[in-house]
N, C-alpha and C positions, 0 to 999 in steps of 0.2 A: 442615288435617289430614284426612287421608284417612275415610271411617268405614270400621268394622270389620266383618267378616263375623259373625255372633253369631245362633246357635246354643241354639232355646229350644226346652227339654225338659219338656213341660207334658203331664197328660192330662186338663186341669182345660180344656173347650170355652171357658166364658166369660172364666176366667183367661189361655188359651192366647191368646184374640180381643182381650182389652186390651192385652197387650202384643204381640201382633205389631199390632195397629191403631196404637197408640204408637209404632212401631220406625219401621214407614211412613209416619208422618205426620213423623217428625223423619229420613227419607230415609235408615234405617238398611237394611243390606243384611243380610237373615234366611235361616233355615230352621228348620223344625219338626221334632221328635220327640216321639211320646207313651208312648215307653217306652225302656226303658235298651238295648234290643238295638238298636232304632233308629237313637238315641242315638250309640252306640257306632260303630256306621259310616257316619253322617255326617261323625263325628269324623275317622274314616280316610280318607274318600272329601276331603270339601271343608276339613278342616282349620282349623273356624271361628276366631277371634282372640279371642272371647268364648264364654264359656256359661250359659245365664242355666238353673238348674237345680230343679228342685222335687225333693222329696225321698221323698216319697209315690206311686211308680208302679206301673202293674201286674204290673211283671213280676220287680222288685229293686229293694230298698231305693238312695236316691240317695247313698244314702252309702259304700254300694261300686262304685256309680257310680265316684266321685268315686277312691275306692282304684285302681280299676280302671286307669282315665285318670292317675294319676300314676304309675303304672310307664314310661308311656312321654314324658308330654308334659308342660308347664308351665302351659297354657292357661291363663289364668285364668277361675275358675270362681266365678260369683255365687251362691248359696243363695236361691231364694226358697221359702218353706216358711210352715204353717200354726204348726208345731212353734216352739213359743214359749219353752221353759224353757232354762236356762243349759247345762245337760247336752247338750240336744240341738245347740246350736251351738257348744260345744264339741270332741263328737265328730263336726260336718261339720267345723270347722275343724283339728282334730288329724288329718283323713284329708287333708286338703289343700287346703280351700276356700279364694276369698283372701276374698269377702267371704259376709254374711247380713242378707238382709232378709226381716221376719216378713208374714206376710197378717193385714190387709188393709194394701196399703200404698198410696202415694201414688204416681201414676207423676211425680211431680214428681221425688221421691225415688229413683225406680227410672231415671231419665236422669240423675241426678247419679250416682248409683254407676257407670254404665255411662262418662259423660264423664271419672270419677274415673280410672277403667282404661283406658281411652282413652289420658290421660295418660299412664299407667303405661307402656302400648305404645311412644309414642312416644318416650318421655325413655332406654326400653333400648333403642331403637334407636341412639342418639346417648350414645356414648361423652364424657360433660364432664368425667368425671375420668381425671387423668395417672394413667399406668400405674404401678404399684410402689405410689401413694399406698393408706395402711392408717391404721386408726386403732387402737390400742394403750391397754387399760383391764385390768389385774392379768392375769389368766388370758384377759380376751377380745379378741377381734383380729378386724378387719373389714378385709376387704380388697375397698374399694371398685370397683378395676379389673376384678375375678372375679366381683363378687355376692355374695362368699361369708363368712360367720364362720365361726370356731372359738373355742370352750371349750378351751386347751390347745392339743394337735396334732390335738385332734377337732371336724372340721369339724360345725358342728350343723345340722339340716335343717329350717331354715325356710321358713315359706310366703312369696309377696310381700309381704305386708300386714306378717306380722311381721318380715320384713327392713327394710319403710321404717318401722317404728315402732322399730327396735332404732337404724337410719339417725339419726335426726331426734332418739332422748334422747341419741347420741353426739357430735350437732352440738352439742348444748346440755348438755353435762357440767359438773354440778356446782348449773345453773337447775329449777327449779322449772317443770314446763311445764304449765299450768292445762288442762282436759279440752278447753276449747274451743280452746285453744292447738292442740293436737294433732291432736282433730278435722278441725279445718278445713284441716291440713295433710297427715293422712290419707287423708280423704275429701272434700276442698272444701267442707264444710260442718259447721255445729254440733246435728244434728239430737240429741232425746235420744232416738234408739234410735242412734247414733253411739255416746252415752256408752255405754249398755248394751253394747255391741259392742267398744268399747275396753276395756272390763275382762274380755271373756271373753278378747280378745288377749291383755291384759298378763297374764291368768293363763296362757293357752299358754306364751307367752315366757318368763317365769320359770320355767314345770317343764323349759324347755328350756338356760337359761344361769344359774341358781341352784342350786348345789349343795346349799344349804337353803332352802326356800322360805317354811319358818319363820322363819331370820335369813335373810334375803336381803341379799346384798353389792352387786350392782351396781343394782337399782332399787329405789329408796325412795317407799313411800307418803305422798302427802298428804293425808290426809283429807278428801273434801269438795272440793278443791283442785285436783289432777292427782297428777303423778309427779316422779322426780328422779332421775340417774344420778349415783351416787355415784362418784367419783373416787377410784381404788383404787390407794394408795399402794405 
């Protein structure tokens, strides 16, 4: 598997020097920026495959960063940030992030996420599913060959992360899929800031394919447990 070009936007010195020390040491091919205008035309210039983002820079918040960068491209973009409450990963991932991890973290941790999307890269590269094939649940409809869902005739805009976790409850419609289950299926692993991160997903995902999110029709909570796709008659 080829590595990816990746693209880290940091203006934290010592923070910015672990993980490009990190990148290098595991033969990753990098570039720096320490502010979003930077940022921004690296982006255009070399086109990185990754972007590994802090959210606190000098010049604009990274969260319009991240707004910015999805008017045009898909890149996937990692959150790494100080900003630790649910609100605030939230609104990086309601602007378009695929993943979030909090400081201080592990670079164990921070090359699982990076080999997670790695993955990601390479499996849309390689078309495994037949063309036409769709998956059909009351109002929602996946149509595997395109990327794409819809609510009805309205396609809904999901990020990667929430497409392969919307993916993965429609393989398993009807099963009970335990946190770890999903996790590791996720993100190749069962870290508990995973769990944390899965529930701020499933709550994006259901303001986006729950037309109540008080009664919710197609994802059912487990308490304790994981989640369930309800099978809609």
């Amino acid at each position: 598997m080829n590595k990816p070009l990746i693209l880290v936007v940091e203006d934290d010195a010592p923070i910015k020097n672990l993980i490009t020390t990190t990148l290098k040491t595991h033969d990753y091919k990098f570039l720096t920026a320490q502010n979003g205008e930077t940022a921004i035309r690296e982006i255009t210039s070399h086109s990185p495959d990754i972007i590994l983002l802090d959210l606190g820079l000098p010049d604009m918040d990274g969260v319009d960063l991240i707004k910015k960068v999805r008017t045009w491209s898909n890149v996937p973009i990692i959150v790494i940030s100080a900003r630790s409450e649910d609100a605030d990963k939230i609104e990086a991932l309601d602007a378009g992030a695929d993943d979030y991890l909090t400081k201080p973290f592990s670079v164990e941790e921070l090359l699982a996420r990076v080999r997670v999307t790695q993955r990601r890269l390479a499996a849309m590269q390689v078309d495994t599913i037949s063309a036409g094939s769709q998956f059909h649940n009351g109002s929602l409809t996946i149509d595997y060959a395109a990327g794409c869902a819809y609510l009805g005739k309205q396609e809904l805009h999901l990020t990667p992360i929430e497409y392969k976790l919307l993916c993965l409850m429609a393989r398993n419609v009807g099963k009970v899929l335990t946190h770890k289950f999903i996790t590791q299926n996720i993100w190749g692993s069962s870290w508990d800031s995973d769990i944390a991160s899965l529930r701020v997903f499933m709550a994006t995902l259901r303001k986006k394919i729950e037309p109540d999110t008080d009664s919710p029709q197609f994802i059912q909570t487990h308490i304790g447990v994981g989640y369930r796709m309800i099978k809609v008659e």
